[in-house]
C-alpha positions as CSV (number, residue, x, y, z in Angstrom):
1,X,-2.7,-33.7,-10.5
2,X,-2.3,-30.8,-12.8
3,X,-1.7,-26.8,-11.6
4,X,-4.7,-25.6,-10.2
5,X,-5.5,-21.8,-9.4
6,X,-5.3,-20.9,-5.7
7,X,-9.1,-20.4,-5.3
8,X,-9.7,-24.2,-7.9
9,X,-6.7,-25.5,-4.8
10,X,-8.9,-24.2,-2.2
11,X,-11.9,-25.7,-3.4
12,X,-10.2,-29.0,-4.4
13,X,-8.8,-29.4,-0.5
14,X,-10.7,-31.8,1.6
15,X,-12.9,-29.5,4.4
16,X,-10.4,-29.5,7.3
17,X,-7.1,-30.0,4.9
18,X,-4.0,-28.1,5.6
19,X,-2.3,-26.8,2.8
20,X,1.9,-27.0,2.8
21,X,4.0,-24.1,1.2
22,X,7.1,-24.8,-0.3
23,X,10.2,-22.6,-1.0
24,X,12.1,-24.5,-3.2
25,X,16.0,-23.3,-3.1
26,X,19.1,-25.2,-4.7
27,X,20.5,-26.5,-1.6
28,X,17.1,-26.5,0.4
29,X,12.8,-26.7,0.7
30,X,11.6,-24.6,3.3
31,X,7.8,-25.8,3.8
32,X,5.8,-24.2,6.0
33,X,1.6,-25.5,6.9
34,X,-1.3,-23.6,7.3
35,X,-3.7,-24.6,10.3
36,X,-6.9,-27.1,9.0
37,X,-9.1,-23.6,8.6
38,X,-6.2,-22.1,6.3
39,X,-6.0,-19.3,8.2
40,X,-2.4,-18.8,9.5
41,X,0.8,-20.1,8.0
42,X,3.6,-21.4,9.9
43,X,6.9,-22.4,9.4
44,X,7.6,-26.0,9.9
45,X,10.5,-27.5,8.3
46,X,13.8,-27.1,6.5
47,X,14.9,-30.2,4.3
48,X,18.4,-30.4,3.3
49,X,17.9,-31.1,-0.8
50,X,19.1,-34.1,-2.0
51,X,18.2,-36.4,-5.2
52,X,14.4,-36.0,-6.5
53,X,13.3,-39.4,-5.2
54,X,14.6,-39.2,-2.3
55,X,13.4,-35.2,-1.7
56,X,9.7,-37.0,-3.3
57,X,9.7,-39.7,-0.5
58,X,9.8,-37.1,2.4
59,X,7.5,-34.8,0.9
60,X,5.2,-37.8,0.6
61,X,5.6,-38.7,4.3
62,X,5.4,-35.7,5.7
63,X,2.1,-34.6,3.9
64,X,0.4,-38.0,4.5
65,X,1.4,-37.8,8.5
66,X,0.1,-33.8,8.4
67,X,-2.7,-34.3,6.9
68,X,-2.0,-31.7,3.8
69,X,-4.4,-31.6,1.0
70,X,-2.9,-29.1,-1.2
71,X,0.4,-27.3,-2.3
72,X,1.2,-23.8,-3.1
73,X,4.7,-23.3,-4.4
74,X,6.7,-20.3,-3.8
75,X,7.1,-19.2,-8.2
76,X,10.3,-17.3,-8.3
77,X,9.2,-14.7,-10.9
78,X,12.0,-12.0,-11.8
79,X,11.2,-8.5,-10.7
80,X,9.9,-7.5,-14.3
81,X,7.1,-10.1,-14.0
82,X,8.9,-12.6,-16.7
83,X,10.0,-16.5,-15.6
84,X,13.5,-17.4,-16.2
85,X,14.9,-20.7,-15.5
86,X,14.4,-20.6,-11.8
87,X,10.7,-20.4,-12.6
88,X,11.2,-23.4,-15.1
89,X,12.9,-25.4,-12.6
90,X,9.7,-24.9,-9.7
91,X,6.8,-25.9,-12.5
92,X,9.1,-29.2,-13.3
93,X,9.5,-30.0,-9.9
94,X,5.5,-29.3,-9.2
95,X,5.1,-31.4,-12.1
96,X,7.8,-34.1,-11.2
97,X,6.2,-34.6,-7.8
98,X,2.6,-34.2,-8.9
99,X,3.0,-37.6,-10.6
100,X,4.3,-39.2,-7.4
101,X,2.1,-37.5,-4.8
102,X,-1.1,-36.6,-6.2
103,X,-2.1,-33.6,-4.6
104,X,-3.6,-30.2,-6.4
105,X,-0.9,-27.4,-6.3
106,X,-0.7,-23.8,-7.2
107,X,2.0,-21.4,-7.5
108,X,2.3,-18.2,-5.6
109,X,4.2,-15.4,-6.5
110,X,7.5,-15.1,-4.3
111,X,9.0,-11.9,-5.4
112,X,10.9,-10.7,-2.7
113,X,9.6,-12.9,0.3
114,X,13.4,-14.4,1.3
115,X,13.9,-10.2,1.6
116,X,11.1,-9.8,3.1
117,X,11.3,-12.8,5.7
118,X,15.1,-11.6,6.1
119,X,14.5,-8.0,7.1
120,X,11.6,-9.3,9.9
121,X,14.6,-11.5,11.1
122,X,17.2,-9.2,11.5
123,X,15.3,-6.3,12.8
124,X,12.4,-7.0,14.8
125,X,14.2,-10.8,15.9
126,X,17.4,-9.4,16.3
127,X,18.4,-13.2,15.0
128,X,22.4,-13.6,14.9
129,X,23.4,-14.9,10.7
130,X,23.7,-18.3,11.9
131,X,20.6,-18.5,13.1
132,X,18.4,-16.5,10.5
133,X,20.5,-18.9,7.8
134,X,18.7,-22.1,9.7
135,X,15.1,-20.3,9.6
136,X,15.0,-18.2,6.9
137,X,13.7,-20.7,3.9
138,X,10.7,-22.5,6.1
139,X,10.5,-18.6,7.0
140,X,9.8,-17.7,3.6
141,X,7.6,-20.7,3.0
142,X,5.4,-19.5,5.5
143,X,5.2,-16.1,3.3
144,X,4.6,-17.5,0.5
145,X,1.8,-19.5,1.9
146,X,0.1,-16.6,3.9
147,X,0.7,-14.8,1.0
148,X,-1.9,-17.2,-0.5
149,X,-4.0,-17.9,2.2
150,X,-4.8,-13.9,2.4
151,X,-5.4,-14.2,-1.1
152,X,-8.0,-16.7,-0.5
């Protein structure tokens, strides 16, 4: 499937579909899913990044076995509001996996969210660094995603 707007995603997705958030980062994908009324985002899961195929296959499992019916990717956009190769790297990906898991996706402005989700962590959780390093990215997934959700 090609990029979709967030309202053409929301229309696309099947009536009681969730949709799945992704964070895509160098060494990880936090994902986060909304609930069936896309509502509320939460975060889910943490996948250690590894080839494409193999990242593809569990991204395939897991949205078949949660019943996802759309994706919003987190769109790394640099504080001016220009796309550098971070931003590249997300639309190939989106376009990479759209080709092997046909699903409409849409890409939500990330700008700082890992800050964001970070500074939530550490002062109203009182989380110790290890721990806010093993939440933080499906954390920030779930921003993204409410981000678009709200949006909605």
């Amino acid at each position: 499937m090609a990029e979709t707007s967030l309202t053409e995603l929301d229309a696309a997705v099947g009536r009681r579909q969730r949709l799945m958030g992704l964070d895509l980062g160098t060494k990880t994908i936090g994902l986060a899913l909304s609930d069936p009324t896309r509502s509320i985002a939460s975060p889910w899961e943490t996948l250690r990044r590894a080839k494409f195929t193999a990242d593809a296959e569990k991204l395939v499992a897991m949205t078949a076995a949660q019943d996802v019916g759309g994706l919003v990717y987190g769109l790394p956009v640099n504080m001016d509001g220009t796309e550098g190769p971070r931003c590249q790297s997300t639309r190939q990906f989106a376009r990479n996996l759209a080709a092997i898991l046909p699903l409409p996706y849409a890409f939500q402005d990330e700008r700082m969210s890992t800050q964001a989700v970070e500074r939530v962590l550490i002062g109203e959780a009182d989380m110790t660094r290890k721990r806010r390093a093993e939440v933080v990215d499906k954390a920030a997934a779930a921003w993204i995603l409410q981000g678009a959700l709200d949006s909605l």
